[in-house]
C-alpha positions as CSV (number, residue, x, y, z in Angstrom):
1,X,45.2,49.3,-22.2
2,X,44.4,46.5,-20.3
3,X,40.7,47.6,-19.8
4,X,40.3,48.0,-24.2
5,X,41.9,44.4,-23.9
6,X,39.4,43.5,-21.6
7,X,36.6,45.1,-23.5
8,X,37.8,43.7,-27.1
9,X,38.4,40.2,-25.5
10,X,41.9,39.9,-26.8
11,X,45.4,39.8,-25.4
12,X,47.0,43.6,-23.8
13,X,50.0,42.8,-26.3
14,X,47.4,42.4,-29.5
15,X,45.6,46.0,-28.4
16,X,49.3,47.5,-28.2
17,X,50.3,45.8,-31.8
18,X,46.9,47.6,-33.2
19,X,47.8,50.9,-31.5
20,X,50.6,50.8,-33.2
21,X,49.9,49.5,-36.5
22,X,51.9,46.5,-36.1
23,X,51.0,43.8,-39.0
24,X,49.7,40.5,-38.2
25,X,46.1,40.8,-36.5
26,X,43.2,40.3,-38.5
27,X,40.4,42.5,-39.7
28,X,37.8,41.5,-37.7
29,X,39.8,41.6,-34.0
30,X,41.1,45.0,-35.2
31,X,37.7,46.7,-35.7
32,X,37.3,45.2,-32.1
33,X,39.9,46.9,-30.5
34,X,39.4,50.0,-32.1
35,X,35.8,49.8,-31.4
36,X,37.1,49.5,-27.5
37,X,39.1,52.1,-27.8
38,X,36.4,54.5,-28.6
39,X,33.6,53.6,-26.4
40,X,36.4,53.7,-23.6
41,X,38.0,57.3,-24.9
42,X,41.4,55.6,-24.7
43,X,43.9,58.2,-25.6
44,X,48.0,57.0,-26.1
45,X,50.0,58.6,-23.4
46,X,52.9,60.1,-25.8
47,X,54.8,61.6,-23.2
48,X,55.4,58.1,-21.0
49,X,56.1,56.4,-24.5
50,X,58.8,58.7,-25.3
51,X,59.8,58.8,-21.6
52,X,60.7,55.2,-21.9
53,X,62.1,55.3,-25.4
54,X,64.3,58.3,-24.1
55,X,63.0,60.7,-26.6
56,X,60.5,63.8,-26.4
57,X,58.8,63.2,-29.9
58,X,59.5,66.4,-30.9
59,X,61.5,68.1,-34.0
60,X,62.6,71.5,-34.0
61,X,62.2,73.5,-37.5
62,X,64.6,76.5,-36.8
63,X,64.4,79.8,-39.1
64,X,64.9,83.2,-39.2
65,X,61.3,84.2,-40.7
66,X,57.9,83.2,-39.9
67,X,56.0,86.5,-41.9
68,X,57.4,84.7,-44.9
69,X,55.5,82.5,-47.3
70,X,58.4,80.1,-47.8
71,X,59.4,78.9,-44.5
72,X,55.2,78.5,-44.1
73,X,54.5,76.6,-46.0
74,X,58.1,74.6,-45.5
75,X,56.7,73.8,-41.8
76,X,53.4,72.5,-42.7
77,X,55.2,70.3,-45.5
78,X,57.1,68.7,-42.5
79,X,54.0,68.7,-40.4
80,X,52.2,66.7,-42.5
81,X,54.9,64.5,-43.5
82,X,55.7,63.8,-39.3
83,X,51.9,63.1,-38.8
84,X,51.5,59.4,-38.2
85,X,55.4,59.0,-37.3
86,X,55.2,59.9,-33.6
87,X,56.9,63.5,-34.1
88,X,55.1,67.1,-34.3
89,X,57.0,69.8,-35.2
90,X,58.3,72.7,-32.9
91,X,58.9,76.1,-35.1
92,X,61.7,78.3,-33.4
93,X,61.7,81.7,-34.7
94,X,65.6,83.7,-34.8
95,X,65.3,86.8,-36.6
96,X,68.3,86.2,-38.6
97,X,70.2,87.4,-35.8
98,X,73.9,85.7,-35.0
99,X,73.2,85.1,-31.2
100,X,69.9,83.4,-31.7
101,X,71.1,81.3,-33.6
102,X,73.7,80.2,-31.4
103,X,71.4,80.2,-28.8
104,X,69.4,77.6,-30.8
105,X,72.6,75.4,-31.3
106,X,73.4,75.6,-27.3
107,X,73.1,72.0,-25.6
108,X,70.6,72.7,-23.4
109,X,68.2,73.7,-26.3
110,X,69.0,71.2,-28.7
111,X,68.4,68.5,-26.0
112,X,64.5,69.0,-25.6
113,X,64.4,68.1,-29.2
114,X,65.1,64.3,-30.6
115,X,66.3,66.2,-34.2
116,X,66.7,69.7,-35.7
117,X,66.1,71.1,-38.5
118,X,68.1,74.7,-39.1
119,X,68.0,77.3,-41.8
120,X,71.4,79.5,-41.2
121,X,71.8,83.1,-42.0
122,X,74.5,84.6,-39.8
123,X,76.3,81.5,-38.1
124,X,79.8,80.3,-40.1
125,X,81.1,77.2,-40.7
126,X,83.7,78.1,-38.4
127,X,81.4,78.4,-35.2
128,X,80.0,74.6,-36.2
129,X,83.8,73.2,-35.9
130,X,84.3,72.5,-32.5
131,X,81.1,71.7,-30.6
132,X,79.3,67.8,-31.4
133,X,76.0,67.4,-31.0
134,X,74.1,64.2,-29.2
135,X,70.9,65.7,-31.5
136,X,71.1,65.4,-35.2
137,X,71.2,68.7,-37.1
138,X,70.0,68.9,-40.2
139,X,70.9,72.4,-42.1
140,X,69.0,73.6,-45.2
141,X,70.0,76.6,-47.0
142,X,73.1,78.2,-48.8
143,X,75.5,78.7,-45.8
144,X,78.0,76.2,-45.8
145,X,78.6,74.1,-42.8
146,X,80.8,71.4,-41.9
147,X,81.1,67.8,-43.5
148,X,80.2,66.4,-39.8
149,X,76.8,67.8,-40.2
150,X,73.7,66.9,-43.1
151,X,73.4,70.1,-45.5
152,X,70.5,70.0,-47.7
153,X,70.4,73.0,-50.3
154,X,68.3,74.2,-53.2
155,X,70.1,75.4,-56.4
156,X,70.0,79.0,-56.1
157,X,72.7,79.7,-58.8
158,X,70.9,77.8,-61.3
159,X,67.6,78.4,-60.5
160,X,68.2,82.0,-61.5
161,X,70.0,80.7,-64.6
162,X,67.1,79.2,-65.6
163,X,64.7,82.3,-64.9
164,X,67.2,84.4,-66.6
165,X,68.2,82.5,-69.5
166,X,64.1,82.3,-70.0
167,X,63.5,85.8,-70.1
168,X,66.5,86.7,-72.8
169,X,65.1,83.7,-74.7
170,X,61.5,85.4,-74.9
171,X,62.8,88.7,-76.0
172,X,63.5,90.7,-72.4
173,X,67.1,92.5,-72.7
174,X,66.9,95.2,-69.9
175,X,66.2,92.7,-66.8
176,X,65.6,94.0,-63.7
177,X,67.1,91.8,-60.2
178,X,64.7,92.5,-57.5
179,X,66.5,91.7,-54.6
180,X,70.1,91.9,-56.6
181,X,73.6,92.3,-54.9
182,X,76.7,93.5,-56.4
183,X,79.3,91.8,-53.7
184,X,79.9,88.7,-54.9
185,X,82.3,87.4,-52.2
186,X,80.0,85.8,-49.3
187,X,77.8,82.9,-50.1
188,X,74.5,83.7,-49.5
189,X,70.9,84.0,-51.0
190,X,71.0,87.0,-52.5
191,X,74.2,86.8,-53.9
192,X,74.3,83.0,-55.4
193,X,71.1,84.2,-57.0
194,X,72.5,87.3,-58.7
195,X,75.4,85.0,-59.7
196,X,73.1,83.0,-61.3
197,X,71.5,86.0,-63.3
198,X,75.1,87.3,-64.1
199,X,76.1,83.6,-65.4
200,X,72.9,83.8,-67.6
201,X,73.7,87.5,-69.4
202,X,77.5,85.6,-69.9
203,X,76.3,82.7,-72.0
204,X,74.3,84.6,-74.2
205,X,76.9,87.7,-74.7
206,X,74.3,89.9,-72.7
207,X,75.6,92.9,-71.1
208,X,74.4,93.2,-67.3
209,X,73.5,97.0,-66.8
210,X,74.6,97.1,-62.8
211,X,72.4,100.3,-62.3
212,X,69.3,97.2,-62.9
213,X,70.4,95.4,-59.5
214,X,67.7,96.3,-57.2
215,X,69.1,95.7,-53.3
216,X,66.0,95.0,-51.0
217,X,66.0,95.7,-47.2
218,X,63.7,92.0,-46.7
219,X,62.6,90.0,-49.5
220,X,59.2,91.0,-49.0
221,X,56.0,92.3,-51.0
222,X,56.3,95.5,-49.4
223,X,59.8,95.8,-50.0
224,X,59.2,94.4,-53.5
225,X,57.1,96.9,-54.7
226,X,59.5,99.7,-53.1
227,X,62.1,98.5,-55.3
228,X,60.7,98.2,-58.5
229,X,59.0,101.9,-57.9
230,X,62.3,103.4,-56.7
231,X,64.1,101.3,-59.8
232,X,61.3,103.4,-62.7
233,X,61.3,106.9,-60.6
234,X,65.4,106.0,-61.3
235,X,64.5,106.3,-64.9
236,X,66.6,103.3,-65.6
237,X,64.4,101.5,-68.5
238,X,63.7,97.6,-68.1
239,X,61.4,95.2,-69.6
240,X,61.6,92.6,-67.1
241,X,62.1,91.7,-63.4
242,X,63.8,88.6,-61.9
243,X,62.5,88.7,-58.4
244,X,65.0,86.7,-56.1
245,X,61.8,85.5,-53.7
246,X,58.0,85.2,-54.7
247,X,56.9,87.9,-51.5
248,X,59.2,90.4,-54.0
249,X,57.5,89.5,-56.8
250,X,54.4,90.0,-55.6
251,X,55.5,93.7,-54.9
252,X,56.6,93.8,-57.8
253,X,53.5,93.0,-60.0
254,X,51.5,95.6,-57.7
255,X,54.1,98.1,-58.6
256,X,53.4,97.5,-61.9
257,X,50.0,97.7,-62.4
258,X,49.8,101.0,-60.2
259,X,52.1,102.2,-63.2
260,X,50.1,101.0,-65.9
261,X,52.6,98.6,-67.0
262,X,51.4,95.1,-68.5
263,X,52.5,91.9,-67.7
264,X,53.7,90.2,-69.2
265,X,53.4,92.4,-73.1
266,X,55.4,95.6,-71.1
267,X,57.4,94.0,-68.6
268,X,57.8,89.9,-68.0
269,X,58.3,89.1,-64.5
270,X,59.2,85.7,-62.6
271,X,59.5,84.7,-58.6
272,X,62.0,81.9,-56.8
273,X,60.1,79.7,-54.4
274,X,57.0,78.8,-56.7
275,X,55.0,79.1,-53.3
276,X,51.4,78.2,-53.4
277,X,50.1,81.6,-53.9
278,X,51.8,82.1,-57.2
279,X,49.0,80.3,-59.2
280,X,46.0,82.2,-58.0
281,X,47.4,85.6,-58.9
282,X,46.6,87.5,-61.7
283,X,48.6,87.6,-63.8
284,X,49.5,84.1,-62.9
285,X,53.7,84.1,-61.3
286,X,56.2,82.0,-63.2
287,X,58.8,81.0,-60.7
288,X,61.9,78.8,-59.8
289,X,60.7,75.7,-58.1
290,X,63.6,74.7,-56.0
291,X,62.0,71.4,-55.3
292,X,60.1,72.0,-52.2
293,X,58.5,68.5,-51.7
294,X,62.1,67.2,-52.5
295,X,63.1,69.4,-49.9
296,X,60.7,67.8,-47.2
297,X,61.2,64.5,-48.3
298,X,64.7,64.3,-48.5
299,X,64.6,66.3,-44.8
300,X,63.1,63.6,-43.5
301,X,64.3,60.8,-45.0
302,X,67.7,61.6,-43.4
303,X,66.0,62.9,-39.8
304,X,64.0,59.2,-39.9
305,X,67.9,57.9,-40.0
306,X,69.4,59.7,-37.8
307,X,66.9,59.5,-35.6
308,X,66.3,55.8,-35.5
309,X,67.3,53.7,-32.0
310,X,70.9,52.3,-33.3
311,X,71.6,55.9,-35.0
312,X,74.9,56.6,-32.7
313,X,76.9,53.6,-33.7
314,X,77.4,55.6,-37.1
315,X,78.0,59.0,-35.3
316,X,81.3,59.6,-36.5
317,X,80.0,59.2,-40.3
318,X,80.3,61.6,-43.1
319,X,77.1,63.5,-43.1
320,X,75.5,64.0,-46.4
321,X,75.5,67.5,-48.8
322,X,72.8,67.0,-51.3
323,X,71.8,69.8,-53.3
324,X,68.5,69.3,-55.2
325,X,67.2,70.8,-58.6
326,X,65.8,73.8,-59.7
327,X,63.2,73.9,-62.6
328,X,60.6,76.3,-63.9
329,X,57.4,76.6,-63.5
330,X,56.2,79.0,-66.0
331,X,52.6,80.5,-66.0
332,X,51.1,83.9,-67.2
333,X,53.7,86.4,-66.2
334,X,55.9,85.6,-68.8
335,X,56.0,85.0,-72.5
């Protein structure tokens, strides 16, 4: 630093304030410094600055998939919103499984991160009572979790209300859940959105035909298409397909068109996730947006807070549980 001060002609402290974007210099003694900096290949040593700010500028984004589309494009969201803010994102895969998870939670993991960011599939509530963290957590996802930690959710049950309740209102009675459970008792993807198909039958005095619920191994496309082929060799008649994730969908609309179904004048189908992919297919995939730049926003809005240097003096504060809206985003695969 001292040599770009040197070479700019200005102060060490007035090359450190344009480093890092610090107001009050002028135009024309920022172009110098900067010019410095590049004909001297000055590069920021990250790791001393975090050293000495007693942080490792990095956040962990913890999931249990990384084949999928969602949690994908989830992490380059992040990514792009961290860029600039002295922070890249570390992606920690856990299969899902219980003891990953908990691995993931354990001190000495959580301490080479400055905050987390965890979607739950196995761990309870329960296991999150006891133990406090130095790191913030930030969960996203159904499970529940404690008060002491941040829980940011999408609306599951009435993001399928609103797929559901479309495709009665455009003239589909025998409708297909791709990805559908019949327990009802655990909170969890699957089942909040079958809840939300069930509540939109109800309204409308529809009667749900349980032989239509379609359990999936994965919500993938592979397993997708599976389904909806093992759901017509059943015989069962339907006219359209909620899929409970976009990969099933997919599947789905392969399915049909290997059968010689049309979509959406035969069979009206629509995704959750309202991924990127879903508007370059053909037919074009209605889906539940579950508000995915919400998502990232409000993810880091609250990491930026917990994170920031006088963060522990609200420790003991209730954390917040924000769940954000669902809406539709309807395109050529339905009526």
């Amino acid at each position: 630093m001292i040599e770009v001060a040197r070479e700019a002609g200005v102060s060490a402290m007035t090359v450190s304030n344009v480093i890092n974007g610090r107001p009050g210099v002028s135009a024309a003694t920022r172009r110098r410094v900067l010019d410095a900096v590049a004909k001297l290949g000055y590069q920021v040593n990250l790791a001393a600055r975090h050293l000495r700010a007693g942080r490792t500028g990095t956040v962990g984004l913890i999931v249990p998939d990384l084949d999928g589309v969602y949690y994908a494009q989830l992490a380059d969201r992040l990514s792009r919103r961290m860029e600039g803010r002295g922070h890249h994102l570390a992606l920690v895969h856990t299969a899902g499984r219980r003891e990953r998870e908990l691995e993931a939670l354990s001190l000495g993991r959580l301490s080479m991160y400055d905050g987390v960011i965890m979607s739950l599939i196995q761990v309870e509530a329960a296991d999150l009572e006891g133990p406090t963290f130095d790191t913030p957590v930030i969960f996203i996802g159904e499970r529940p979790v404690p008060t002491t930690f941040d829980h940011v959710m999408m609306d599951n049950v009435g993001g399928a209300l609103l797929a559901t309740r479309h495709l009665l209102s455009t003239g589909s009675r025998r409708i297909a859940v791709i990805g559908g459970h019949h327990d009802d008792e655990v909170d969890n993807m699957p089942t909040l959105r079958t809840r939300g198909y069930r509540q939109a039958h109800a309204e409308l005095g529809a009667e749900v035909d349980e032989r239509l619920a379609v359990p999936l191994e994965a919500f993938t496309m592979e397993e997708g298409y599976r389904g909806l082929m093992r759901l017509h060799e059943s015989g069962v008649p339907f006219d359209g397909a909620f899929a409970l994730t976009d990969a099933a969908a997919l599947g789905a609309l392969r399915a049909l068109a290997d059968l010689g179904l049309r979509v959406p004048d035969d069979v009206q189908v629509i995704g959750f996730d309202n991924g990127k992919e879903t508007g370059f297919l053909t037919p074009r995939l209605s889906s539940v947006e579950p508000g995915n730049d919400i998502m990232a926003d409000t993810v880091m809005a609250l990491l930026q807070e917990r994170i920031r240097p006088d963060a522990a003096d609200d420790g003991a504060a209730p954390r917040r549980h924000i769940m954000l809206p669902a809406r539709l985003e309807l395109r050529e695969s339905t009526r």
